[in-house]
N, C-alpha and C positions, 0 to 999 in steps of 0.2 A: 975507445968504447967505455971503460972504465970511469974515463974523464966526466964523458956525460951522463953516465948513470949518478955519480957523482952529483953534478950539476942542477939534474932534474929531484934530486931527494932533497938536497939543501930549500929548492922551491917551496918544496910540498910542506916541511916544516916552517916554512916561513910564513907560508898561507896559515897553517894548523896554529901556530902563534897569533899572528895577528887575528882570525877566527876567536880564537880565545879571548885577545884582548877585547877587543867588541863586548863578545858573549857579557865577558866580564864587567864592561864598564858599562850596557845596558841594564845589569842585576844591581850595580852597584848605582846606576841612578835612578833604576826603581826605587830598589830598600832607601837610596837615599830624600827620592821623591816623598816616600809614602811615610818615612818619621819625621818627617820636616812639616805632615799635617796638622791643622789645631784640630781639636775636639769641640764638637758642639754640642749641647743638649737642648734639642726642639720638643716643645709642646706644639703639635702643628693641631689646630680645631680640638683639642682635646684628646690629641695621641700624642703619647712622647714618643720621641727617635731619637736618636744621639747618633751624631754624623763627622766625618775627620775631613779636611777640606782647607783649602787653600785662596779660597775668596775672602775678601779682605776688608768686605762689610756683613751687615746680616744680608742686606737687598740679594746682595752676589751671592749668599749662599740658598736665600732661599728662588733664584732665580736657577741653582744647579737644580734645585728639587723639581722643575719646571711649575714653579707656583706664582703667579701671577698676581701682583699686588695692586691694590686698589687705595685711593685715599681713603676713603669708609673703614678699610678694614682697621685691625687693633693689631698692633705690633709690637714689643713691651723686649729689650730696648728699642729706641727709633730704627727705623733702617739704614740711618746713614751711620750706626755704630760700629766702630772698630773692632772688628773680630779677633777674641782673644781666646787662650784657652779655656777650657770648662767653661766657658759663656753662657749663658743658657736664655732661651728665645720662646718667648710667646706669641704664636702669632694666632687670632681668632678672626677666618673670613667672613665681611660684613655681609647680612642677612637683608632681601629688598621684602617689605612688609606691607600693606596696604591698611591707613587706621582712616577709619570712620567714626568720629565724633561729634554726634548732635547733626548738623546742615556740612562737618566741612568733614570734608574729603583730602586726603594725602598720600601720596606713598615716602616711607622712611627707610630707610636703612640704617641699621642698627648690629650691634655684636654681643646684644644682651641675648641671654641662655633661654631665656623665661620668658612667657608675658609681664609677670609683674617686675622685673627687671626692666623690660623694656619700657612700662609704666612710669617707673622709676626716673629711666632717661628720659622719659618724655616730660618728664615734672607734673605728671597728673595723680591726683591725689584721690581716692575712693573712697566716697560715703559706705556708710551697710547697707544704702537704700540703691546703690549705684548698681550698675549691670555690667559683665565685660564678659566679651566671649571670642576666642575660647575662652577657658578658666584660667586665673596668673599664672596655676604652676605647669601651665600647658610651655612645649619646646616650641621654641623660635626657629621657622623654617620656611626658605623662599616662598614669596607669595601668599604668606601668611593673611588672614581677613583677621581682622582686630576690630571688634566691633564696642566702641564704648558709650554706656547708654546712661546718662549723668540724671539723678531721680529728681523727681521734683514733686512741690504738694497742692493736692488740689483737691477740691470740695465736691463728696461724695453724697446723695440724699437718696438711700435705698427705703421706698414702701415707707418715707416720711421722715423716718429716721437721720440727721446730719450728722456728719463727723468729716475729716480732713485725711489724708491718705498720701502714704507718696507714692510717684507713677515713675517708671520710665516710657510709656507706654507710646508711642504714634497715632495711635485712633482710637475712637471709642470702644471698637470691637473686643481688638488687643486689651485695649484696658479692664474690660469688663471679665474677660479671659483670664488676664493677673490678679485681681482681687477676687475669682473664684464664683463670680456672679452668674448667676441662671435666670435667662429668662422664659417665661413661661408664656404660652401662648394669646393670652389675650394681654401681655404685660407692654408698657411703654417705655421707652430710652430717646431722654434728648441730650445731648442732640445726638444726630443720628447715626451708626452704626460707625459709618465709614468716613468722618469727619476726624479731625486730625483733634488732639489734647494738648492742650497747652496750660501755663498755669494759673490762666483766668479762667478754663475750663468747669465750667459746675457739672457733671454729669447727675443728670435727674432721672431715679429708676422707680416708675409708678406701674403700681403693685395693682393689676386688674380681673379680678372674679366674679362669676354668676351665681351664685346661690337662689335656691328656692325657699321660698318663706310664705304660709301657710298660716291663715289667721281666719277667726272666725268673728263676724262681727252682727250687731242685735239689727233687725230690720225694724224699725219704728212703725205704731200701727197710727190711722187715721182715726181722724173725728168724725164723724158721720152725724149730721143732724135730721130732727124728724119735727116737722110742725105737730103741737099738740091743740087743739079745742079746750079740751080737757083739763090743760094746765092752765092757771094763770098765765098771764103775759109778763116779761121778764122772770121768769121760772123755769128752773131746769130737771129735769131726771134723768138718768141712767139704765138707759132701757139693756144693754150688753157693756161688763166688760169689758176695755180693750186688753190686747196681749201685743208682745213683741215675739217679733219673728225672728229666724238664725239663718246668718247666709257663711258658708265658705269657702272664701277667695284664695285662686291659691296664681303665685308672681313671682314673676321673674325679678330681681335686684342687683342689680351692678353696683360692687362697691372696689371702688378709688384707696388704695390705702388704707383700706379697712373701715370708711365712711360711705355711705352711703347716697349716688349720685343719681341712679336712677331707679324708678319702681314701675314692671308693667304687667297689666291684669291678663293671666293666660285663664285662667277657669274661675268659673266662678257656678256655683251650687245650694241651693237652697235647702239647708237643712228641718228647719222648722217653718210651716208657713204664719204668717202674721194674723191676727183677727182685730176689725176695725171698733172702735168702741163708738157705738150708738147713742144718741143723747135725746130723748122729745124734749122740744123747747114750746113751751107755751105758750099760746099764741090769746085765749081768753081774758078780754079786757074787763077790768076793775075800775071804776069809779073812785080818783084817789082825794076827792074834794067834799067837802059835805058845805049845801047852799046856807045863808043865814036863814031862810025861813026856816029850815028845819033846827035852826040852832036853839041848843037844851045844855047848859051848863049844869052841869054837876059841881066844879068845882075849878077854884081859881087862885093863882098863885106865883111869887115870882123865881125869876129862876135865871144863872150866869149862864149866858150859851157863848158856843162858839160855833167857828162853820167848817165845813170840808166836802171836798171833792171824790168822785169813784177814782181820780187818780195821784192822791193823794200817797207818800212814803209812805208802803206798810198792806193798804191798801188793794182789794182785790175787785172790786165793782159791784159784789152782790153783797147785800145785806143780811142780816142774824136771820133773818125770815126768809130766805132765798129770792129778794128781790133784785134783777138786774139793773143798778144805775144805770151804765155805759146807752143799755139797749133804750132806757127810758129818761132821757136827760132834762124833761121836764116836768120831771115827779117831785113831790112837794111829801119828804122824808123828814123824820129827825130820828136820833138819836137818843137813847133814853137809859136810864138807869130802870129795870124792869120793875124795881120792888120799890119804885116810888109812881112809874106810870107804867104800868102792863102793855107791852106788846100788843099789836091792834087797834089802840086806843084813837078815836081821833080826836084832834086838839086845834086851838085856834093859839098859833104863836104871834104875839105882837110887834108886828110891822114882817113879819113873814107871811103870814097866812095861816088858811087851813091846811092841814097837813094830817100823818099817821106817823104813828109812835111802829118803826119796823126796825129801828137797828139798833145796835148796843156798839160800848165802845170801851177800851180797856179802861179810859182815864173819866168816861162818865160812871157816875157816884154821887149819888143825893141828888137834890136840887140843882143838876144842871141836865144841858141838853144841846146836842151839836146835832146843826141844821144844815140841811144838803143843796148843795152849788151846783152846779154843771159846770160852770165857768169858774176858775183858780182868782178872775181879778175879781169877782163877784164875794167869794167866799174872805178875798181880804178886805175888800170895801164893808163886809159886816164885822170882822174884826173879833172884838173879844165885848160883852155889855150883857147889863141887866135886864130882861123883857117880863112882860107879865106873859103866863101860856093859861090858858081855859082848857078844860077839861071838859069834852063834851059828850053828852050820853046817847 
């Protein structure tokens, strides 16, 4: 009995040893596991970690982290690097983008922070006149819209005015929306709202208003004639008169860029009425001949004439004595210097005829006397010459 109690305690310390041993040499390839790790220093997206590990490239450590690598992404060393102590690991996952520039369409991927980092990558360069949206210092984040709108110049003529302007603009609309343009109800835009800009584009903005404009203008009076008995023939008098009247129009004006294209009569009002001037015209004929039986010279002498017509330069048709040529175109007139033959006088001019002494004339003076034509080729066929005239009583 002794024997086997014996027996069975030797067991149990055998177990309890080898138990130990185990326990033991599990602790000991843990602790030996766990200082046999390298240390790493991850910047993983812009978080650092620092991590102890036993993968034997970067791939392999960041494949414990369950981080799944792309060719896009940015990995700083390679990933096929040799994991060493205090190593230290960049890795930045690639970002898919969608950019829109001008007609082309892309999606990119990219591991820049920024719009204008990603700019950058993309080797695109911005004017001040350029557009990009978001804004560069906007974050880069899947699915990004990247919209870049490259400006361009093109020829602006607002209300007449021209100048040159840069656009990034799609249509006329937008464009007219970026430079701040209004337009106004009866105003015009060519071409047309929704037509696309490009940079042969002239955008033409004509400037169009009504205004009312109010004017007063004279109404002209008539002539009005009256037969006279009374008067001589070719004679006139002034029985009223005339006056001018006032009317005021008031109009519509449409003006084009400040020029005026059209004018239309909306009222019209007669402020003054007009009064017509009256004239008797003489109708009483006079005898402008005297026969040779009654011919009685008084006196006789020669004298430089010349000729002329009632429509002659200068010329008004009636004579110093109020005789109408025009009316009487075969009246046998002359021209006289009064203080050598009186007004009235009749006369016998040599190779003209009998005649009356009824008009005067600036450049007659002494001894001459112009003789009266109806007809321009008659008055030069007599010319310029010396005649003898008779003076008759």
């Amino acid at each position: 009995m002794k024997n086997l109690f014996s027996k069975s305690l030797s067991k149990k310390k055998l177990t309890v040893i080898l138990a130990s041993f185990v326990v033991f040499a599990a602790a000991f390839g843990f602790v030996f596991y766990e200082t046999t790790k390298t240390t790493v220093a991850l910047t993983l997206d812009g978080q650092e970690k620092v991590v102890k590990t036993h993968a034997a490239t970067i791939e392999e450590v960041l494949k414990e982290l369950d981080i799944s690598l792309h060719s896009e992404d940015y990995v700083s060393p390679s990933a096929d690097t040799k994991v060493k102590e205090n190593l230290k690991v960049v890795w930045e996952p690639a970002k898919q983008v969608q950019m829109v520039k001008g007609n082309e369409k892309k999606q990119v991927w990219t591991t820049a922070d920024t719009v204008g980092e990603f700019l950058k990558e993309q080797k695109i360069t911005l004017s001040e006149h350029d557009k990009v949206q978001p804004t560069i210092d906007s974050k880069i984040k899947d699915d990004l819209h990247i919209q870049v709108d490259k400006a361009f110049s093109i020829t602006l003529s607002d209300g007449g005015k021209e100048k040159q302007v840069w656009s990034t603009s799609t249509t006329v609309a937008d464009f007219l929306l970026q430079q701040g343009i209004t337009l106004n109800e009866l105003d015009r835009v060519e071409p047309t709202k929704d037509e696309s800009v490009t940079e042969e584009t002239k955008v033409m903005v004509t400037r169009v208003e009504k205004v009312t404009d109010v004017v007063e203008e004279p109404i002209k009076f008539a002539v009005v004639t009256k037969k006279d008995q009374a008067l001589t023939k070719g004679t006139e008098k002034t029985i009223t008169s005339g006056q001018e009247g006032l009317v005021k129009k008031e109009f519509e004006v449409v003006l084009e860029n400040g020029k005026e294209v059209s004018r239309t009569l909306l009222n019209e009002t007669t402020v003054k009425e007009k009064r017509d001037k009256v004239v008797a015209v003489g109708t009483k004929v006079i005898a402008q001949t005297v026969s040779r039986g009654a011919e009685n010279v008084s006196k006789e002498f020669y004298v430089s004439s010349t000729a002329y017509t009632a429509n002659c330069n200068g010329c008004s048709g009636t004579t110093a004595t109020g005789y109408n040529l025009k009316a009487n175109p075969n009246a046998k007139i002359i021209a006289v210097d009064p203080s050598v033959i009186p007004l009235g006088t009749k006369v016998y001019v040599e190779g003209y005829g009998y005649a009356v002494a009824a008009d005067t004339g600036g450049s007659i003076r002494g001894n001459k006397i112009d003789v009266f034509f109806s007809s321009k080729s008659d008055a030069y066929r007599w010319g310029r010459k010396t005649v003898k005239i008779k003076i008759l009583n």
